[in-house]
C-alpha positions, 0 to 999 in steps of 0.5 A, a space after each residue: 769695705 775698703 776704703 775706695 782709692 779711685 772713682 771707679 772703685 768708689 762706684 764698683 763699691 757702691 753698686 754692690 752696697 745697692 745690689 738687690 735695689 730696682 736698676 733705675 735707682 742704681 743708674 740714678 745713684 752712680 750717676 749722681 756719684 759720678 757727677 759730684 765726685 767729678 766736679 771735685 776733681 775738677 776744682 782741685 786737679 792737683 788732687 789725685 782720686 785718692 786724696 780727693 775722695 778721703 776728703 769727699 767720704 766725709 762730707 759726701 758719704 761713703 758708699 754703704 751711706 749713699 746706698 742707705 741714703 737712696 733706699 730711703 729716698 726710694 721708698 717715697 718715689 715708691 710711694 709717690 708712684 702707687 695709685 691712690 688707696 682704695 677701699 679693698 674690694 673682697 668680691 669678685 666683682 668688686 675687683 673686676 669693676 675697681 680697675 676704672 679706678 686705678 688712675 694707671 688703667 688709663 695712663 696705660 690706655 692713653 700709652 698704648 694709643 700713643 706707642 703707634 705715633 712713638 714706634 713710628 718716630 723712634 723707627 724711623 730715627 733708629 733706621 735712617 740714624 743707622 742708615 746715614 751712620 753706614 754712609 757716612 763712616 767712609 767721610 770725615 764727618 762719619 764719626 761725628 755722626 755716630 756719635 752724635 746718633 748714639 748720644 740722641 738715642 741715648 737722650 730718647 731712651 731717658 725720654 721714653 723712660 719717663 713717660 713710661 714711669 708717668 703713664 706706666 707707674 714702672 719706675 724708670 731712671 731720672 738720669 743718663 746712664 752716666 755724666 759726661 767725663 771732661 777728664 776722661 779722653 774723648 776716643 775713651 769716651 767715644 769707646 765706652 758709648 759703644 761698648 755698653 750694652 745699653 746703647 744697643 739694647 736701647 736701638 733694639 727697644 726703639 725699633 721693636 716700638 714699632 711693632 710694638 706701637 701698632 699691636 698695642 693701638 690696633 687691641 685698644 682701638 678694636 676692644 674699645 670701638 667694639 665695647 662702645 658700639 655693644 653699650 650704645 645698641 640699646 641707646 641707638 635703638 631707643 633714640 632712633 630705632 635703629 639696631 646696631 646689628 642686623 641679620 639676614 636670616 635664610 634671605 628673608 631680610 634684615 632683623 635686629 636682636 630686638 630688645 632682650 637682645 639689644 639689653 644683652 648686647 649692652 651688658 656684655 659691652 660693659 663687661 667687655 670695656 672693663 676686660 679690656 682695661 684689665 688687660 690694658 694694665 697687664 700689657 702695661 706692666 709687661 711693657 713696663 718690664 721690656 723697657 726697663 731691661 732694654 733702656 736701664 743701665 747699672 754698668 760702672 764705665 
């Protein structure tokens, strides 16, 4: 590969030396890139980019050296997000019943709890940033504005980004997309913030967390509150004889199930609680999927 005369050469080149790597790793790794070969810049500005980074390529690395460099410091962040080892459940239960011990289960329930008071927020902040960027395009301060908007959700989606790696285990991106560029014109960089995809796609994933939010909360609490009530039936009963379901048969009054019943109720509310952290952790990955598509970028600006 050709030695790179230019930052964004430099970059171009090592984002195709991590091609096939997990986007957040590129974002973190051109970042990262950009900052450093920046600050050099800066120091001696007298440099051009060519001089400067025939320099930097020796102490810093070329970008096939950075790219291997980051893949090895991958594989622990990696490991760093898989659960605990467990002993290997062959049976079909076995597997049914481990999910509990996945600490990502309930990350995952505890993120799908909190996405309502999350989707509220970022809703509301995507809706009325919008609405005040609209009235104030026609003043002075308008474009300020925008751009300080723009700049917040960018800060709220590297936010979300880590909670969804600490609840989630999907891993999300450490840094912004990109450092901010001093030598770079300000109109220039003001252009680059609305010209990437992310920014965009980034206002569409805080407005769908709404939706989002109260689909996820209304599925735990229901399947929770459900599975709770079904495991307490034969605890209500024995304590205060009371039946947890009563039914009024051809109008000759309220009957519970009576014990079998009651037994039966509480053993189908155990298995109902472990199918709901099943699917807790499926919608986790899944969710897990639309923030990284939605919030990641690997884009060279």
């Amino acid at each position: 590969m050709n030695t790179p005369r230019t930052i964004h050469e430099y970059l171009e080149q090592l984002r195709a030396a991590l091609r096939g790597a997990d986007p957040a790793l590129v974002q973190d790794a051109l970042y990262d890139a950009e900052e450093h070969l920046r600050a050099e810049l800066a120091e001696q500005p007298a440099r051009g980019e060519a001089e400067m980074l025939q320099q930097v390529v020796g102490s810093y690395g070329a970008p096939e050296e950075v790219a291997d460099i980051y893949r090895d410091q991958e594989i622990k962040i990696q490991r760093a997000l898989r659960p605990p080892p467990v002993p290997p459940r062959r049976s079909a239960l076995g597997r049914f019943f481990g999910v509990a011990a996945d600490p990502h289960t309930w990350g995952a329930l505890f993120y799908m709890l909190l996405a309502l008071a999350t989707g509220i927020f970022y809703f509301t902040w995507v809706v009325v940033g919008i609405s005040l960027s609209a009235g104030f395009s026609v003043l002075i301060i308008g474009i300020p504005f925008i751009v300080l908007f723009f700049g917040s959700v960018r800060a709220l989606s590297l936010l979300e980004g880590r909670i969804v790696e600490a609840m989630l285990g999907v891993r999300m991106p450490r840094r912004p997309p990109y450092p901010p560029q001093q030598a770079v014109p300000l109109l220039k960089r003001i252009g680059a913030m609305f010209t990437d995809a992310r920014s965009w796609t980034a206002l569409l994933y805080m407005l769908l967390m709404l939706p989002l939010g109260i689909l996820y909360f209304t599925i735990s609490v229901t399947l929770l509150g459900v599975s709770v009530g079904f495991i307490g039936a034969p605890f209500v009963k024995f304590l205060g004889g009371v039946d947890v379901i009563n039914m009024n048969i051809d109008g000759a009054g309220y009957h519970g199930p009576g014990w079998p019943g009651t037994i039966g109720l509480g053993l189908l509310g155990v298995v109902l609680l472990f199918a709901t952290l099943h699917l807790v952790r499926g919608v986790a990955r899944l969710h897990g999927q639309i923030a990284k598509s939605l919030l990641v970028s690997t884009t060279v600006v």
